[in-house]
N, C-alpha and C positions, 0 to 999 in steps of 0.2 A: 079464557085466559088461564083460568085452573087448568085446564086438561092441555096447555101448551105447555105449561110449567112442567106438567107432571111428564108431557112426552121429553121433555129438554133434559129431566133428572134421567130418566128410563137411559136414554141414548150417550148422556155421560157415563151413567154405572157400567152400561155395553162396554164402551171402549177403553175405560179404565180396569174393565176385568178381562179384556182380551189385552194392554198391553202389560196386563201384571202377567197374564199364561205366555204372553213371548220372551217375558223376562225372565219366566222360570222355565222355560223351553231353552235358553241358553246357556250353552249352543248347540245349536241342530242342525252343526252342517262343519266341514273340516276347517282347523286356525292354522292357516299361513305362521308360520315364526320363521322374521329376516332374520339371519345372522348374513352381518353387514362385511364379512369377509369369507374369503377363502376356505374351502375346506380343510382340516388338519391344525391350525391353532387352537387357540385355548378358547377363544369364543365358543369356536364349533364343537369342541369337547365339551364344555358346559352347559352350550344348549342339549347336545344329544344325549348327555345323562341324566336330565330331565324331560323329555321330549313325549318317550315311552312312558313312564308312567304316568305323566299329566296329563295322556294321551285316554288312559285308564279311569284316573280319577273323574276328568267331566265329561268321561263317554263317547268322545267325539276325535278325531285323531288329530296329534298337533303337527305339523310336516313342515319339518326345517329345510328351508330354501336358501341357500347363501347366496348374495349379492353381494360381489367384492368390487372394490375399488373407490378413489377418490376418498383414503384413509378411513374409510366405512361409511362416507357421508353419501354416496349412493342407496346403498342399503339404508339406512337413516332417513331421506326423503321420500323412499318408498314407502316407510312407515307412518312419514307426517301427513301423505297425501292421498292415504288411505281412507278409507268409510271409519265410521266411529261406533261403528258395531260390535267392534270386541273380535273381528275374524282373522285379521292381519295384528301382530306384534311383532316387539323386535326385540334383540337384545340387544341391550345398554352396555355399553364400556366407556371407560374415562377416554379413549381416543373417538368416538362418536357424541360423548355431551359434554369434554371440558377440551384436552388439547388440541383437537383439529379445529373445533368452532372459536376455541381463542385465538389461531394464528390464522384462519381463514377467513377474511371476510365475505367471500363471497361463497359461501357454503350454502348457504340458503335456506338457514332456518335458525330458529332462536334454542337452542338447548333447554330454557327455561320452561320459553316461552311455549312452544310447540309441542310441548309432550308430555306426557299423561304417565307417571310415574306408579309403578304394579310392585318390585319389589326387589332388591337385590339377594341374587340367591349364593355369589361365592363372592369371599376377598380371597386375594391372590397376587403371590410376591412375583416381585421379577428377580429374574438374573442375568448378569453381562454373564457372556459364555466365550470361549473361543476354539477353533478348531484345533483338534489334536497336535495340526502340527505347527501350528502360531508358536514362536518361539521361549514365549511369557506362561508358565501354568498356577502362576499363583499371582493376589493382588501388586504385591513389591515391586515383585519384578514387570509385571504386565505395564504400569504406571512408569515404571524407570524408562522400559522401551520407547511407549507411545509417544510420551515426551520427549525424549533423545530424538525421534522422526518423525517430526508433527507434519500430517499430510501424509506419509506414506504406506499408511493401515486406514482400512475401511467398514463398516459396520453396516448391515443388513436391519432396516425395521418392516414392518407394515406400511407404511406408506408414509409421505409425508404429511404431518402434520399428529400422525398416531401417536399414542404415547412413547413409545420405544421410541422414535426421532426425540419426542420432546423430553423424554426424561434422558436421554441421553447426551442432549444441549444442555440441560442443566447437569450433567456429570462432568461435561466439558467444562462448561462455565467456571465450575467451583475447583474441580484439581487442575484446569490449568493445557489439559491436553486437547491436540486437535488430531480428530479421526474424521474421514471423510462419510459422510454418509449415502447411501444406496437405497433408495427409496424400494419396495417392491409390493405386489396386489393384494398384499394380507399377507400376515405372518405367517402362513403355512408354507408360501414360496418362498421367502425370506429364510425360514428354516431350513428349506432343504438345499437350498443353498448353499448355506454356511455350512450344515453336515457334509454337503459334497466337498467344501473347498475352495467353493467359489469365491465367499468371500470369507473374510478372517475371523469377524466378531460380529456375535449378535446381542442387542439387550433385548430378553424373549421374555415371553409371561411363565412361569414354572412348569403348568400342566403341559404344555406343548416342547417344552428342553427339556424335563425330567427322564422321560426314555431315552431321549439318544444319550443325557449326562450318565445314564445308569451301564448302557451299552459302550460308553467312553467311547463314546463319536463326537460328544462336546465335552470339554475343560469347564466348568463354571470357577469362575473368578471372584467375584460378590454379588451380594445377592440385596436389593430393596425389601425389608423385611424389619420390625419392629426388635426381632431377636434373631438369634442363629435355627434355621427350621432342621427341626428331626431328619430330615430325609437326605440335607446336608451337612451337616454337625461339623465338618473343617472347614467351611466356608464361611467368611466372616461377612459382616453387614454392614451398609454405608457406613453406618453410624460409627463401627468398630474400626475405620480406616479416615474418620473424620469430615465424614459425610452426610450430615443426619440427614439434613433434608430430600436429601434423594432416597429416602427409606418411606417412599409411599407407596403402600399395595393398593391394587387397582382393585375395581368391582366389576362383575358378572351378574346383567341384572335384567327383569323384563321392563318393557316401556310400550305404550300405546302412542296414540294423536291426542293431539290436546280434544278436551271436549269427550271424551270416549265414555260408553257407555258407564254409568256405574253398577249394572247389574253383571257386567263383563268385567268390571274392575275386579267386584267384589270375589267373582267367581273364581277367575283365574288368580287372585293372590290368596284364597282359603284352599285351592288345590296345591299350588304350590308348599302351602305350610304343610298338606297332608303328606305330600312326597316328598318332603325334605325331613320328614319322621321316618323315613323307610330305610333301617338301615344298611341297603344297600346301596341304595341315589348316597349316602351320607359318607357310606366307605366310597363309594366312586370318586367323588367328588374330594374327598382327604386324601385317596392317594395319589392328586394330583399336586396335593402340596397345599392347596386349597382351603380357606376358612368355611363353615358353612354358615351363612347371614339368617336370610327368612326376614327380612325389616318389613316394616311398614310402608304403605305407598306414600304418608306426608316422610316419615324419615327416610327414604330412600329420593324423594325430591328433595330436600334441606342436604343430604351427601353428594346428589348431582350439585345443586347450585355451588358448594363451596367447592369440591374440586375444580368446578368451571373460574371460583375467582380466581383460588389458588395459581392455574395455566394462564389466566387474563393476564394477572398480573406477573406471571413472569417474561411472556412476550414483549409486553412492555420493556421492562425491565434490561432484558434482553436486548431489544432491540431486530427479534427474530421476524422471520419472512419467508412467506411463501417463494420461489425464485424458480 
């Protein structure tokens, strides 16, 4: 009986000290990071300016894959029905864990519930933009037009259900104006869209409009932002046109599977804090317009859960629909 006992301790301390070396061997092998849309938006800007050095940090290379479509919730599923090993992540935005899951019900997965929350790395403002040669190049006049011809001007988002659709329903909503909307596979084809001409107006995330607004290939009009940003100084803000509520910047943030390793949680949100010390990931990310975060993974799930009530309940409210 002694000597079973003693073999039973023997072969637990084994395998509790081979899965502490696996756990400090991770990772040892390259992380998948979905960015759930299209190449060229502000997603894929903010994965890719953290990608390479976190790549550095835990040794192992992090290789951003975009899966566009179905307002990111492709990309998004990829992520929930992934292994729980810490190799597949994705990045989080308010159109993949609040406004598409509140106006979709058939999305197929719980924002909350499903996903294993690492860290928000940027907030970041939006801007309604419009093309050069839209008739409106300032908020007054743009409002006086769209109103005067309800229906007859269109808007380019990521997709339906993304935030640019939903925070644009609620721009509707509150001034009153009705602009058609244009669904498209992620913000990046959305964008160059609207640069070409195709369609008239976008409400885009900053990092992905700020270069064509600087090249005056886009007009920005207002911009969602808590104050008037540096990079735009005559651009005024919901709030400054009587709009506050539509003055919410969105987040740029990693997320796992529910259930996901903790030695992988832990890993990848202490490298992230290392590379977001580096001041050049810090300039990257600022001249996109960009806040830099670095949160925690409980407080970047308490920022997913209330933006998601925030969208719930405006759907509601709304009375808005997939169609």
């Amino acid at each position: 009986m002694i000597f079973q006992r003693l073999t039973k301790w023997i072969l637990m301390a084994v395998l509790s000290s081979a899965g502490l070396a696996f756990a400090q061997n991770y990772p040892n092998k390259p992380i998948r990071l979905i960015v759930p849309f299209a190449p060229g938006g502000s997603t894929d800007i903010i994965a890719r300016a953290i990608a390479d050095p976190l790549s550095r940090v835990l040794g192992q290379s992090v290789i951003v894959e975009n899966k566009a479509g179905g307002g990111g919730s492709i990309g998004a599923l990829d992520v929930v029905k992934s292994s729980k090993d810490g190799y597949v992540i994705g990045m989080a935005t308010v159109s993949t864990t609040a406004s598409n899951p509140a106006i979709n019900k058939k999305i197929g997965y719980d924002p909350i519930r499903d996903f294993q929350a690492i860290t928000n790395i940027a907030a970041t403002p939006n801007v309604l933009a419009v093309h050069p040669s839209f008739p409106a190049k300032d908020y007054k006049s743009f409002i006086e037009l769209v109103k005067r011809h309800p229906g007859k001007y269109s808007y380019a988002s990521s997709g339906s259900g993304g935030i640019g659709h939903l925070q644009t329903e609620l721009f509707k909503s509150m001034s009153g104006a009705y602009i058609v909307h244009i669904p498209y596979r992620g913000a990046g084809p959305a964008l160059v869209d609207t640069v070409a001409g195709q369609v008239p107006i976008i409400f885009d995330n900053l990092p992905s409009a700020l270069p064509f607004i600087k090249e005056g290939r886009l007009v920005p009009i207002v911009v969602a932002a808590p104050k008037r940003l540096a990079q735009l100084p005559h651009v005024p803000t919901f709030a400054e046109v009587g709009l506050a509520p539509v003055n919410r910047m969105v987040y740029y943030g990693l997320l796992g599977p529910a259930g996901m390793s903790q030695e992988a949680i832990d890993k990848i949100y202490h490298g992230v804090q290392k590379v977001l010390q580096d001041p050049a990931v810090k300039k990257r990310i600022a001249d996109t317009g960009s806040l830099v975060v670095g949160n925690t993974p409980d407080q970047f799930g308490a920022e997913i859960k209330a933006e998601y009530e925030i969208y719930k309940n405006l759907v509601i409210q709304q009375g808005l629909s997939l169609q």
